[in-house]
N, C-alpha and C positions, 0 to 999 in steps of 0.2 A: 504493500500500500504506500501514497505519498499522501504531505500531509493535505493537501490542496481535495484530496478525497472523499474526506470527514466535511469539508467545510460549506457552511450553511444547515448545515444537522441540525433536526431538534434532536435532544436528550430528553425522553418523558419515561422511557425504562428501558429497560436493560433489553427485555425482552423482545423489544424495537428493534436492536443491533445485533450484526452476526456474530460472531465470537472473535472473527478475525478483528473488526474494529473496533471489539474493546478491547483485545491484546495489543493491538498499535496506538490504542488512545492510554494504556498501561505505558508500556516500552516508552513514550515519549514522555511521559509521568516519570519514571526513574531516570531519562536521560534529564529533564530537567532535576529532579533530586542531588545530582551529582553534581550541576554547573551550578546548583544553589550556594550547598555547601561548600564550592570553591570561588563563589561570589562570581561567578560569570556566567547568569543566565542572559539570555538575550532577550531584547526587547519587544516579544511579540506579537504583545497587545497596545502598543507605543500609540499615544494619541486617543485609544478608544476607550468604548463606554460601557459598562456591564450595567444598567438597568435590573436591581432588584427588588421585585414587589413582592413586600412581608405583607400577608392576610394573618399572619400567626408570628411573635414569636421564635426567635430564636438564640442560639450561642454559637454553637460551631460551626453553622452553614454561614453566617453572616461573615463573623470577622475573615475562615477564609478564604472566601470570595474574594474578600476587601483584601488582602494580603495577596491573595494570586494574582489579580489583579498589577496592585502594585508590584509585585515581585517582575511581571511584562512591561514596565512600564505605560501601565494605563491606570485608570479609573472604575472601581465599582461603586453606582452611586445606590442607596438604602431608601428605600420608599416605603413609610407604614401605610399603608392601605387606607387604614382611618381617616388619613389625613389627607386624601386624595376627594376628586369629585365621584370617583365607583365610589365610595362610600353614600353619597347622596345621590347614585342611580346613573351615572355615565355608564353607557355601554361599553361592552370589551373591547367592539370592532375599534369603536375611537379614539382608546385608553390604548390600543394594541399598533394602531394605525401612528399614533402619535408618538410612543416609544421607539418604534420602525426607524421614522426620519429625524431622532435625535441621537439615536446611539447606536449598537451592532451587536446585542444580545440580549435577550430579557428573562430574565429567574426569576419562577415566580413557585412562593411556598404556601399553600393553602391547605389544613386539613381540622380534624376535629373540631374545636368551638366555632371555626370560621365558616365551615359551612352545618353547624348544629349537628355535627353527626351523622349527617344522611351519607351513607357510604355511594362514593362515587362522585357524590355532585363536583368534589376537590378536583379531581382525574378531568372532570370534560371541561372545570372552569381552563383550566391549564390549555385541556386539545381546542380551547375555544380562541385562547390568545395563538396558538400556535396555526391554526387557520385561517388568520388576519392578518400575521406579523411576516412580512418579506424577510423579517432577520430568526435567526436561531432563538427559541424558546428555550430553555433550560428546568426542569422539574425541581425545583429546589427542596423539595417533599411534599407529596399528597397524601390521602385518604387510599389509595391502591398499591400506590410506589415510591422509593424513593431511591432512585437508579445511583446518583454521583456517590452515595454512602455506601451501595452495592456493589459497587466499581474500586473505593477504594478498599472495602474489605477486603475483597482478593487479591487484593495488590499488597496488600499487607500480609496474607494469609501465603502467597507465594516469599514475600521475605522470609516468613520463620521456618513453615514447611517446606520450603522447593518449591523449585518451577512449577515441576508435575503435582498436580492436585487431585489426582486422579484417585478415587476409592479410598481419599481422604475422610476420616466419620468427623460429620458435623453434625451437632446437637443443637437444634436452635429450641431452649427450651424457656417455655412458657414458665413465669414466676412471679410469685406475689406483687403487689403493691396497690396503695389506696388509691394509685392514679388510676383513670382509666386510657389508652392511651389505642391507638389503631393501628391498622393491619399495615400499613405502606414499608417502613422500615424489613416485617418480616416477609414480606411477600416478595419485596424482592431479593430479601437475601436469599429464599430459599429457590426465587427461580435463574438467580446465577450459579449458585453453588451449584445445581442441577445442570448447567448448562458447562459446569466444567467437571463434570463424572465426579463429582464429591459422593458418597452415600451418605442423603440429610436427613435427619429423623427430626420430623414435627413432638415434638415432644409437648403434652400437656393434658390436664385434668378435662374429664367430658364435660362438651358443651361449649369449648373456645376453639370450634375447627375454624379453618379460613378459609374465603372465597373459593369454594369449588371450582369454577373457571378459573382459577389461578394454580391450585393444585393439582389441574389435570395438565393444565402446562407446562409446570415443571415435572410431571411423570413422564409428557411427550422428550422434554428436554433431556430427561436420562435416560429416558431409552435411546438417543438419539447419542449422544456423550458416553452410555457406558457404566454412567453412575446410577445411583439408586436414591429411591423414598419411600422413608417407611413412618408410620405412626404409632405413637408409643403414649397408654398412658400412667408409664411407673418411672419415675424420674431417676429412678435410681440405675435398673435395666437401661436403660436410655443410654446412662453417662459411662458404662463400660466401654473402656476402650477409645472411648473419640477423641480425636484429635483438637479437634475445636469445639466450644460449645459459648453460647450466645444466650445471657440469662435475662431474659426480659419479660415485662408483663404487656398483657393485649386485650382489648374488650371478648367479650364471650360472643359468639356467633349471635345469639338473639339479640343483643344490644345494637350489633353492627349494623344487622339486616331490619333494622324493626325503626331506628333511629333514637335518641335519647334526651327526652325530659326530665326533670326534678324527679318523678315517681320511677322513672326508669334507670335514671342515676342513682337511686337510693338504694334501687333491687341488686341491680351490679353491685354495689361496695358492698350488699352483704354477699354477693357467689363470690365476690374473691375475697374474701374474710374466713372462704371455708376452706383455703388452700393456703393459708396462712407456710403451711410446712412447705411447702415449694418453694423453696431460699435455694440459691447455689451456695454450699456450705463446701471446707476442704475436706473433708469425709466425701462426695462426690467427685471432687474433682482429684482424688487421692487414686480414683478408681480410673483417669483417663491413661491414654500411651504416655510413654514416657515423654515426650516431646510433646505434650498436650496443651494447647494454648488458650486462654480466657478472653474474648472479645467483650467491646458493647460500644454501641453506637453513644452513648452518654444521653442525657445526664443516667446515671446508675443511681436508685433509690437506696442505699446503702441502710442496710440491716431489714431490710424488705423484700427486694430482689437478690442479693447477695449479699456475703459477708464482708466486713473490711479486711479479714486475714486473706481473702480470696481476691479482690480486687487489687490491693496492693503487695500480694503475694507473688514469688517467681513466672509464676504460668501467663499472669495481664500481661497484656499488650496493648490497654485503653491509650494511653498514651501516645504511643508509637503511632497506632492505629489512628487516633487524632491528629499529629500530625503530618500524616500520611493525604489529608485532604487536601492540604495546602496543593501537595503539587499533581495530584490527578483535577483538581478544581483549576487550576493553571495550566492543565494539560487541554481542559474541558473549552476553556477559555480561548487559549491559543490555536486549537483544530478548528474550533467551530468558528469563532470569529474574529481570529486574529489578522495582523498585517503580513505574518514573514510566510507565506504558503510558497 
């Protein structure tokens, strides 16, 4: 591939892209890692504009944006939604239209409170800017997906484990917390993991399955790769052996599909109240391969989701893994709408 290939791409999931171009939009992610750390990256997003509109909320997708950005010499500029006229009823087209002929990419992150829960609506507001906008759209996180997170996992999950990821056990496992929080982060982790012959095991307590049309595509995806999926719900069974394991909590299928008010937020915090013991403890993670590593996209509700001997213990790689976005978000940057093609 060259890099002029990728360019005008939206990014909305992963699922979207063949494997070859997120291994080249990877590879160009670690060539810049390398000119970072030796202070000679090149400038090539020099001059332009990254465009991101926050509906929700966020830490790590903003500031590095804002860093990748600047690391190409250019600009991401931060727009809260609120503050905008879509908040008083401007249409996409001309919120989308008008982004287009001021800058050369727009990130836009929408999910949970911002669109009240209704699963989906997050996903088409996003394919609704990306059907109007002449420039590259970017999914900065929705209600379905959330690709640039999904991208840098395995790009991280290839530093600790090797290139080959192949029939790697990944545990993406369901775990407490009073949040209630959606499916996008794990859906697409588990339909890239899938898409590079990992064997993922949906791990969690009945009644938090995820989007069926999502899990059937990532079954196509490993049968297609090589890898496997399987569902598991004893967390302990689960955590034999894998190599990776991702301790997170997710609303329960009824909440997601049904949508969520005060009466129906209330019912939720008691079903995950009854799974309280679904912590990733080091008694689980005692039981991974020896080379077993601890992800999580953050924030991590610590002593809810996980332990603190477990997060800041040998096996994390939160960290790493965090600043590992910097420069796939600068890779994202640079493919899709940079100057040096």
């Amino acid at each position: 591939m060259r890099p002029q290939d990728l360019h005008g791409k939206d990014l909305i999931s992963t699922q979207d892209w063949k494997r070859e171009e997120i291994d080249y939009l990877m590879e160009f992610a670690a060539d810049i890692k390398r000119k970072y750390r030796s202070g000679s990256v090149p400038e090539l997003f020099k001059n332009r504009t990254f465009f991101m509109l926050f509906y929700n909320t966020s830490t790590r997708t903003r500031s590095s944006f804002e860093a990748a950005a600047t690391v190409l010499g250019g600009h991401s500029q931060f727009i809260d939604f609120a503050t905008t006229r879509g908040s008083e009823g401007e249409s996409i087209k001309d919120m989308a239209k008008m982004y287009e002929r001021m800058g050369h990419a727009l990130g836009v992150r929408i999910l949970e409170s911002a669109v009240d829960y209704v699963y989906g609506r997050g996903n088409s507001v996003i394919r609704d800017y990306a059907k109007y906008s002449e420039t590259p759209v970017v999914n900065m996180a929705d209600d379905v997906y959330h690709p640039t997170q999904a991208i840098t996992d395995v790009f991280t999950l290839r530093e600790k484990l090797g290139a080959k990821l192949e029939k790697k056990k990944y545990v993406l496992l369901w775990t407490y917390s009073d949040h209630i929080r959606s499916w996008g982060s794990m859906q697409d982790e588990m339909l890239i993991s899938t898409k590079y012959g990992m064997d993922t095991v949906l791990a969690y307590p009945e009644g938090f399955e995820l989007d069926e049309k999502m899990v059937d595509a990532a079954r196509s995806n490993a049968k297609e790769s090589g890898g496997g999926l399987e569902v598991s719900h004893d967390p302990a069974e689960a955590m034999k052996g894998a190599d990776v394991v991702f301790p997170r909590s997710w609303a329960s299928h009824e909440c997601v599909m049904t949508g969520m008010n005060r009466f129906t937020k209330e019912r939720e915090v008691k079903l995950h109240e009854k799974y309280k013991d679904w912590r990733l403890t080091k008694r689980l993670t005692d039981t991974m391969s020896r080379e077993g590593v601890v992800t999580h996209v953050l924030p991590v509700f610590r002593g809810q989701e996980a332990d603190d001997e477990v997060m800041d213990g040998p096996r994390s790689v939160i960290y790493d893994q965090a600043e590992n976005l910097l420069y796939v978000r600068a890779a994202v940057l640079a493919l899709l709408a940079g100057s040096g093609r």
